[in-house]
DOTOR-957180 format. One line per 10 residues: number of its first residue (from 1); their letters; for each residue x, y, z of C-alpha. Coordinates in nm, 3 decimals, padded with zeros to 5 digits. Layout:
// DOTOR-957180
NUM = A = X Y Z  ...
END
This chain:
// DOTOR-957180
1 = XXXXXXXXXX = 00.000 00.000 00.000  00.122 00.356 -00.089  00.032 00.698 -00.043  00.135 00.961 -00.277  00.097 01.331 -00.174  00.165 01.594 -00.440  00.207 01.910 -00.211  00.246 02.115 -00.520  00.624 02.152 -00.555  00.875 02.128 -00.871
11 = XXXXXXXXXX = 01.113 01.937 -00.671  01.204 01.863 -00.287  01.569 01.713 -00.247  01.517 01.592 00.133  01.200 01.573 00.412  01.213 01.447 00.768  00.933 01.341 00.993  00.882 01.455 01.360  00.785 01.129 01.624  00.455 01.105 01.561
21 = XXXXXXXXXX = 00.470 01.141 01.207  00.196 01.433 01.229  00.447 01.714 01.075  00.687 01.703 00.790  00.990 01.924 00.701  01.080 01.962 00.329  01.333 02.149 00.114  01.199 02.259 -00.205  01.539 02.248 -00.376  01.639 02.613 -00.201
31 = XXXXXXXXXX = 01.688 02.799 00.103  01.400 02.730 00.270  01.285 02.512 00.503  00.831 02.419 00.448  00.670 02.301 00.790  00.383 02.068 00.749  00.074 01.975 00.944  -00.113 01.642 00.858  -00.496 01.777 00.799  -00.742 01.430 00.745
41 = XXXXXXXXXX = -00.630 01.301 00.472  -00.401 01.602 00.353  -00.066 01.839 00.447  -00.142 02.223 00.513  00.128 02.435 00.526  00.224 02.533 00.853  00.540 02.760 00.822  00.828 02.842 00.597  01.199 02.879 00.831  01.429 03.099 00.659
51 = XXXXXXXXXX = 01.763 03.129 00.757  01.986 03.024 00.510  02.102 03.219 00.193  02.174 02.958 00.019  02.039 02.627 -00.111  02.003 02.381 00.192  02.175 02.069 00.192  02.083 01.829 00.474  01.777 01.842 00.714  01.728 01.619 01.031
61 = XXXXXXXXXX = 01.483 01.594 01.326  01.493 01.501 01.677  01.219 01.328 01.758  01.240 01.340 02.154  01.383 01.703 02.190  01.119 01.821 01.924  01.426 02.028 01.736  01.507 02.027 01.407  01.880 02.088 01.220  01.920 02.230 00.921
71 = XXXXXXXXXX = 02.288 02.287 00.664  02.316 02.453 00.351  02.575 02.560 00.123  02.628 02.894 00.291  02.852 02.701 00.531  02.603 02.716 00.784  02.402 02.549 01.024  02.086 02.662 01.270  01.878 02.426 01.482  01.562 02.506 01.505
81 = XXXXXXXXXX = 01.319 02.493 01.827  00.992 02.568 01.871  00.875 02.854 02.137  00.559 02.838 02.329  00.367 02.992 02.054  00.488 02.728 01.837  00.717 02.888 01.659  01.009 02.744 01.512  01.349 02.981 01.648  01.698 02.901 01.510
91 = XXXXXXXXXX = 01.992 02.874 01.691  02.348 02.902 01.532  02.599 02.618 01.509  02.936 02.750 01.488  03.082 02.520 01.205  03.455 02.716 01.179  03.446 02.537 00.813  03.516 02.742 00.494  03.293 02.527 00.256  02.958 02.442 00.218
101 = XXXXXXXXXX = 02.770 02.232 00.479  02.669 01.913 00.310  02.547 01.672 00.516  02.353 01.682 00.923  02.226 01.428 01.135  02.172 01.427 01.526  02.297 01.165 01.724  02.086 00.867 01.872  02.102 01.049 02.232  02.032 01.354 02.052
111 = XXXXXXXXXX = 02.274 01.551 02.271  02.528 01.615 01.954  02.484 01.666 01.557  02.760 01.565 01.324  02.795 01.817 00.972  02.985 01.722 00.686  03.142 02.004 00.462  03.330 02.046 00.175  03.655 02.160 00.360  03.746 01.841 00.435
121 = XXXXXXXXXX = 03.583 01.830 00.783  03.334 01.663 01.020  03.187 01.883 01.303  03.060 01.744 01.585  02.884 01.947 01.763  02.707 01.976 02.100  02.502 02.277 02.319  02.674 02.519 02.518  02.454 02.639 02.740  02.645 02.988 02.847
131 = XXXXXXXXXX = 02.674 03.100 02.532  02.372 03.003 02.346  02.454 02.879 02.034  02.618 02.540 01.942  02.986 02.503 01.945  03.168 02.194 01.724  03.491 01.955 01.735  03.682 01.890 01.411  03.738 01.564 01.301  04.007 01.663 01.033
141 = XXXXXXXXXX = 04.244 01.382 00.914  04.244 01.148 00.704  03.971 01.301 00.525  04.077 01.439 00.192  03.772 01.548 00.022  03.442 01.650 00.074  03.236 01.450 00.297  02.841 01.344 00.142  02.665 01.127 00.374  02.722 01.073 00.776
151 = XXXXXXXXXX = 02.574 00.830 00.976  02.609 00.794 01.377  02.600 00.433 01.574  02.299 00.339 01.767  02.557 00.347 02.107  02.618 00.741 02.071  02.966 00.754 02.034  03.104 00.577 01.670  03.029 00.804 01.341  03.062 00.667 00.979
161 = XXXXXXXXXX = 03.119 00.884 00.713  03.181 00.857 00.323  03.355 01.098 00.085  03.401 01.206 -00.259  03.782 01.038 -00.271  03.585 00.685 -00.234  03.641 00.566 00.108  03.430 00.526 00.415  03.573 00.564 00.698  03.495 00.490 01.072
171 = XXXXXXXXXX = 03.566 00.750 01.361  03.517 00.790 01.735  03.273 01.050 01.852  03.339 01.045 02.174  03.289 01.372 02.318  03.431 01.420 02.682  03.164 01.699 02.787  02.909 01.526 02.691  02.931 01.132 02.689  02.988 00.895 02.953
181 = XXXXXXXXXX = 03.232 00.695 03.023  03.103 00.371 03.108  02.996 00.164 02.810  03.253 00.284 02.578  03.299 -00.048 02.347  03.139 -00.128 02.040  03.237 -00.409 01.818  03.434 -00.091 01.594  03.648 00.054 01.807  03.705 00.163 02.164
191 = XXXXXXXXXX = 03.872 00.530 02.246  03.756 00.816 02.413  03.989 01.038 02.173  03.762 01.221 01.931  03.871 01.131 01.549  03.991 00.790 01.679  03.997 00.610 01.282  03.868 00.269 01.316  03.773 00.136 00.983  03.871 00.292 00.634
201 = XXXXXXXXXX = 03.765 00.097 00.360  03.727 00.198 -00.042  03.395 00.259 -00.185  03.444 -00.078 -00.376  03.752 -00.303 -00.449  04.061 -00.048 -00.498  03.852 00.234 -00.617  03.492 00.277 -00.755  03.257 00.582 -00.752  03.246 00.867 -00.500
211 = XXXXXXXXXX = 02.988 00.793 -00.175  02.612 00.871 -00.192  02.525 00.733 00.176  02.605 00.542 00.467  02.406 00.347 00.690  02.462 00.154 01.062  02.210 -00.149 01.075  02.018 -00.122 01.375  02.228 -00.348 01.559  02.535 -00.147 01.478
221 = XXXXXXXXXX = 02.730 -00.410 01.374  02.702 -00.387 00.980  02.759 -00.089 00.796  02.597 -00.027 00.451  02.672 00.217 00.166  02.632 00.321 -00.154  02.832 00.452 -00.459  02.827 00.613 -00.787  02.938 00.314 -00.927  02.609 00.145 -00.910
231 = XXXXXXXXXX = 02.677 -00.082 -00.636  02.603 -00.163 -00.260  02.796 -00.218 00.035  02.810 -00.395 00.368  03.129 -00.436 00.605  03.048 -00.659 00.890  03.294 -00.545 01.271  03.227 -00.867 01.424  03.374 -01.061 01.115  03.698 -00.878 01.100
241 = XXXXXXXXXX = 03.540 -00.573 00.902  03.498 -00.832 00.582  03.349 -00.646 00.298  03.072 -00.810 00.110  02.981 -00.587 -00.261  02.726 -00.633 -00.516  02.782 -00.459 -00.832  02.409 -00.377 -00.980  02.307 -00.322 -01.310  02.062 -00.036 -01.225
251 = XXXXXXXXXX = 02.170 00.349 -01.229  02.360 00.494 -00.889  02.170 00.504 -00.600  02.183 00.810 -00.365  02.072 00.648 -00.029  02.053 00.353 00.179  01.816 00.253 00.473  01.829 -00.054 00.678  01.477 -00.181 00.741  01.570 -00.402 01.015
261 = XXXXXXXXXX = 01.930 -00.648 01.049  01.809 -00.834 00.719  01.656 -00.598 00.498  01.804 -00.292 00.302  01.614 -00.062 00.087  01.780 00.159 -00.133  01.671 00.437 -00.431  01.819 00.716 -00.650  01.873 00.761 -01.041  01.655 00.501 -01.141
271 = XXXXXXXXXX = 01.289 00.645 -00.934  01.169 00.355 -00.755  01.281 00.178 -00.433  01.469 -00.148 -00.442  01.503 -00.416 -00.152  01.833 -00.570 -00.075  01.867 -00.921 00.133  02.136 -00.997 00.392  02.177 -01.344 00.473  02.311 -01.505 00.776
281 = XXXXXXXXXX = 02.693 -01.506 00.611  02.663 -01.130 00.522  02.608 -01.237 00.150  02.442 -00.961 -00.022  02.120 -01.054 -00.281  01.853 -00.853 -00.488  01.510 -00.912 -00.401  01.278 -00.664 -00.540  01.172 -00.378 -00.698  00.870 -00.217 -00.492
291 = XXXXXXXXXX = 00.752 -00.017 -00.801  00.772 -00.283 -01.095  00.407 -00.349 -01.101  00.281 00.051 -01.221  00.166 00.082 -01.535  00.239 00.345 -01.769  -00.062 00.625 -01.710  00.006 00.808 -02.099  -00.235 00.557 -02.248  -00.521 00.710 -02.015
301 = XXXXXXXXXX = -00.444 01.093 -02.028  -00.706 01.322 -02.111  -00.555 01.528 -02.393  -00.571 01.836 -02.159  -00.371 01.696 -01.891  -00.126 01.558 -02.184  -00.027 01.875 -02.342  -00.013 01.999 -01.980  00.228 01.719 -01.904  00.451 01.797 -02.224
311 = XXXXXXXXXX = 00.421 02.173 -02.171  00.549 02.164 -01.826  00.797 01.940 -01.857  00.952 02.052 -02.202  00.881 01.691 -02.367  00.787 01.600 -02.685  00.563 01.288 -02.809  00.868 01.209 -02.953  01.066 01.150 -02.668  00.787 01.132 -02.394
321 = XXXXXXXXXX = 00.804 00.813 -02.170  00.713 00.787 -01.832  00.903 00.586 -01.621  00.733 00.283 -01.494  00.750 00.378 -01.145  00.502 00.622 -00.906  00.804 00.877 -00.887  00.910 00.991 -01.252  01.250 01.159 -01.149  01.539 01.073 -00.924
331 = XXXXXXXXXX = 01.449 00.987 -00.547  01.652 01.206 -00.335  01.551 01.168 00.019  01.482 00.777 00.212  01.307 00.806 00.566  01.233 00.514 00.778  00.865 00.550 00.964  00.900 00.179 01.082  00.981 -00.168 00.992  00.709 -00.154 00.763
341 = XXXXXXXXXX = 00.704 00.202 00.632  00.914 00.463 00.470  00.875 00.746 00.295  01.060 00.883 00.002  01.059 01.228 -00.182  01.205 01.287 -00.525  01.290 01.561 -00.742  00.937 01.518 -00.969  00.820 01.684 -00.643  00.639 01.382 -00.515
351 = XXXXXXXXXX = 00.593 01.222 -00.096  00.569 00.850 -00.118  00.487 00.681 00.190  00.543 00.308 00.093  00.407 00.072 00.315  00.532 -00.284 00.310  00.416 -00.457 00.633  00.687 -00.731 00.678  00.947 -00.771 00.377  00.878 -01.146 00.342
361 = XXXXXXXXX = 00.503 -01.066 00.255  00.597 -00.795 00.048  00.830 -01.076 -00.168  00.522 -01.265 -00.178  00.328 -00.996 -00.310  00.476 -00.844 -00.583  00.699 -00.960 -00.898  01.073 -01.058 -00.845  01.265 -00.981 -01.107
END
């Protein structure tokens, strides 16, 4: 079952949910940030946050602490809180990075937010309460290129991130002020030395494409990603960080989101959401598109909403095919809502909430390729 919302947008490049799933943030592609409200059966526009000059690049909500973060390529970042009007109020982060802000996501505890940047930098940051605003700890080498996707550990303290020279690497985000000290293993690493490198591996064999995403399993032992070479990912820390790749034959996907320990669903340049297994050795399989069963809708256009479909989107009968898939343009943006739902927005301007109930009946249920 699916539900497709069309909130009147050209494009939206990433959403997040708050806990309930009541309220949704989007990006439309720009600088602003569009607050919704679930109405019945619809979305009403609650309010636009503007703070950034520039196009924003990454967008994350806490769901206990009710705040959301926001980065853009003005090389800054503002969390955002809500007053008791209901307002949403920004806070600064101070990033001291020279380079657009590419990546944000708040950590499990929600008591820091890592940032990835173009300058070759991760910071993590956390609130400092006499000053105001939030105040950030580099994590500088070995990173030698921009950073695109950050992911944290369910235990707080471990952050993966992946990076335009093709490798994924695995620090310690262990902040003194802030974390404790007891409970400081994980099957990664152990050190309460912020930056501590742990893993480093290539984005596949001795090379491969730049890095779209990175993803703990929710047991935090696995570690998924995802490249521009078309292919998927998973290093496993309690088998010696052993690398197990799959080389697709689809286009490059731009995320990755574990449904549960097993299950992997991941999306990007070809529109529709794809389901990856992972068997008890770690062995990586395909097992199914969740979009293979739409139809193409040209055959029952009116010819109004036709020539309103070619006119919009500069096509010609020539050329115009639509893509066998709800979405008709490249997903940008995965969200998990549960083990059964997620949510996905895409640059043809379209929310997807997909949902699935278990993956086993969902094999059942539609076509394997």
């Amino acid at each position: 079952m699916t539900e497709v919302y069309n909130l009147g947008l050209d494009a939206v490049t990433c959403h997040v949910w708050n806990e309930k799933h009541t309220e949704i943030a989007l990006c439309p592609n720009n600088n602003e940030v569009y607050v919704y409200k679930q109405d019945a059966a619809s979305w009403k526009l609650s309010e636009i946050l503007q703070e950034h000059d520039q196009r924003i690049m990454g967008i994350d909500w806490a769901p206990k602490t009710n705040r959301i973060v926001t980065c853009a390529a003005d090389k800054t970042a503002y969390v955002w809180s809500q007053n008791t009007e209901g307002k949403w109020i920004p806070s600064w982060v101070l990033l001291r990075t020279n380079r657009a802000a590419t990546c944000v996501k708040w950590s499990p505890n929600e008591d820091k937010l890592a940032v990835g940047s173009g300058d070759r930098v991760i910071s993590v940051c956390y609130f400092a309460s006499e000053n105001n605003w939030w105040v950030s700890k580099h994590i500088k080498k070995p990173l030698r290129s921009t950073v695109t996707a950050i992911d944290w550990h369910p235990d707080n303290k471990v952050l993966a991130a992946g990076s335009t020279d093709y490798k994924i690497r695995v620090f310690s985000a262990y902040v003194r002020d802030i974390d404790n000290l007891n409970n400081n293993e994980s099957s990664w690493g152990n050190s309460t030395i912020l930056g501590t490198l742990f893993a480093e591996f290539f984005s596949s064999g001795n090379g491969g494409g730049w890095v779209h995403d990175v993803a703990f399993s929710p047991c935090g032992t696995k570690l998924c990603w995802v490249g521009h070479n078309s292919s998927i990912c998973i290093a496993d820390s309690l088998k010696g960080n052993v690398v197990n790749r799959l080389f697709t034959e689809y286009l490059p996907f731009l995320r990755c989101v574990w449904l549960d320990c097993n299950f992997i669903i991941t999306a990007g340049h070809d529109c529709m959401p794809m389901v990856y297994k992972v068997d008890e050795s770690g062995k990586l399989s395909f097992a199914t598109k969740l979009d293979n069963t739409q139809k193409k809708e040209a055959a029952g256009l009116t010819a109004m909403r036709k020539f309103q479909s070619l006119d919009r989107q500069a096509r010609t009968e020539i050329n115009d095919s639509a893509v066998d898939s709800i979405h008709q343009n490249t997903i940008t943006c995965i969200r998990k809502l549960s083990k059964s739902r997620f949510s996905t927005s895409s640059l043809d301007g379209l929310l997807v909430v997909w949902d699935i109930k278990t993956p086993e009946l969902m094999m059942n249920s539609l076509r394997i390729n």
